[in-house]
N, C-alpha and C positions, 0 to 999 in steps of 0.2 A: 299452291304448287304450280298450278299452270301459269300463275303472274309471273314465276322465275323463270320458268319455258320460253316462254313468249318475251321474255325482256332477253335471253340469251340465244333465242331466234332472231330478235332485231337487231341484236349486236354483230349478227350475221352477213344483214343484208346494208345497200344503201338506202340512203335517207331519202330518196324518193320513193323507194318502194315499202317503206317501215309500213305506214299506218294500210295498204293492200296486205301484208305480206303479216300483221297483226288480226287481221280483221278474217282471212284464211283461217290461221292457228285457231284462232276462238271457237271460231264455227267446228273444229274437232271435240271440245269442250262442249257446248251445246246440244250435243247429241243425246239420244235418249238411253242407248244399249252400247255395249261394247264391240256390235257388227256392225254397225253404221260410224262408231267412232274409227274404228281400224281402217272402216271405208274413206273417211272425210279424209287421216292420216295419209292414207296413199292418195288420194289426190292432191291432199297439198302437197308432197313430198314431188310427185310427178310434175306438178304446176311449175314447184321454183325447183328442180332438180338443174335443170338447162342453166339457168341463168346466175346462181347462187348452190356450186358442186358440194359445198361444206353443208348446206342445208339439210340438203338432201343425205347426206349419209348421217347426219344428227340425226337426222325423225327416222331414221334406219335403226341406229344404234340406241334407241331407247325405248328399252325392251317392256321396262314399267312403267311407261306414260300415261300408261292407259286401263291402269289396274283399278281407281275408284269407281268404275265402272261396274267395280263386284259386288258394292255398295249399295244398298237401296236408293233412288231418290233421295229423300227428306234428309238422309245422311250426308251423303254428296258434298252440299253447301258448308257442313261443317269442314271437310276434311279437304275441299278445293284449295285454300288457300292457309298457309301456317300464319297468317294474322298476330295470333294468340302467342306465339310462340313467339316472335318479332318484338311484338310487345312484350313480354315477360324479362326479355332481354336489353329491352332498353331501360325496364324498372331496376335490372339489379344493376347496370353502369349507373343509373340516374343514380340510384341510394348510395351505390361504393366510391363516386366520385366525390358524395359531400365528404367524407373521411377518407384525408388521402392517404394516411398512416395505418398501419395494424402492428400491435406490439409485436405478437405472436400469429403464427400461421393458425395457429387454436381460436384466436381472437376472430381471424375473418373466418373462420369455417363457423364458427358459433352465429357472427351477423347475416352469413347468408341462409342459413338454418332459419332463421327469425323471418329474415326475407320472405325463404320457401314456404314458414308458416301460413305467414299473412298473405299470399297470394293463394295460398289454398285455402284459405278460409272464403275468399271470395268466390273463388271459383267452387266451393261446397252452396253457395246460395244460387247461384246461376241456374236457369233453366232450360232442358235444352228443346227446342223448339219441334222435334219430330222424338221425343223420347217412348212413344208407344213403337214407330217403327226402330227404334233402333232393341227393343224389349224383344219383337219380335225375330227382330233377324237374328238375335241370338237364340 
C-alpha cells in the first residue's frame, strides 16, 4: 500500500527532490504506533507543503493512510504492501493470454474458476509468518 503512496507522492514532486521527498514518506511507515505516525505525517506534510502545494493537501486528504497502524506489528508486513494481489493478477492475464478465444462467456468463467482453484490451493499451504499474533488479535 504505501509503495503506491509513495510512487503517487513522487509523481508529485521534481526529480531532484524524488529520492528526499521518498525517503521523508517512508520514515511515516517506519513508525512504530499510529501517534508518531500521524506525527511524521505532519511533518512531512509541513516540510514539502511550501514547495510542492498538491502534496501537501494529498497527505491532508488521506484520511486512511494510516489505519494499518491498528494492526499488530507482526501483521503489518503482510498487509503493507498488495504484492500478493499484483501477482495473482498477472497469473490470470499470463494464463487467459495463452487462450485468446472463449467460445462462451460460460467457457471463461469456468477457466478462471480453475484459475481461482489453483491459486487457492497454494495459498491453503502457505504459512503465515506471525500467525499466533494474528490468532490473537482476533
Amino acid at each position: 500500500m504505501f509503495r503506491h503512496l509513495l510512487r503517487n507522492a513522487c509523481s508529485k514532486v521534481g526529480v531532484s527532490d524524488r529520492s528526499e521527498v521518498a525517503e521523508d514518506f517512508m520514515d511515516v511507515a517506519k513508525r512504530k504506533d499510529m501517534v508518531p505516525g500521524e506525527a511524521a505525517l505532519a511533518a512531512f506534510a509541513a516540510k514539502w507543503r511550501a514547495k510542492y502545494p498538491k502534496l501537501g493537501l494529498w497527505s491532508e486528504k488521506a484520511e486512511n493512510m494510516l489505519t494499518f497502524y491498528e494492526f499488530p506489528e507482526g501483521l503489518r508486513g503482510l498487509i503493507y504492501t498488495n504484492n500478493r494481489i499484483e501477482s495473482f493478477n498477472k497469473q490470470i492475464k499470463r494464463t487467459l493470454k495463452k487462450q485468446i478465444q472463449f467460445v462462451t462467456e460460460e467457457a471463461l468463467e469456468k477457466r478462471l474458476v480453475s484459475i481461482f482453484l489453483h491459486y487457492n490451493e497454494g495459498i491453503g499451504k502457505r504459512k503465515a509468518r506471525c500467525w499466533r499474533e494474528i490468532v490473537a488479535y482476533y
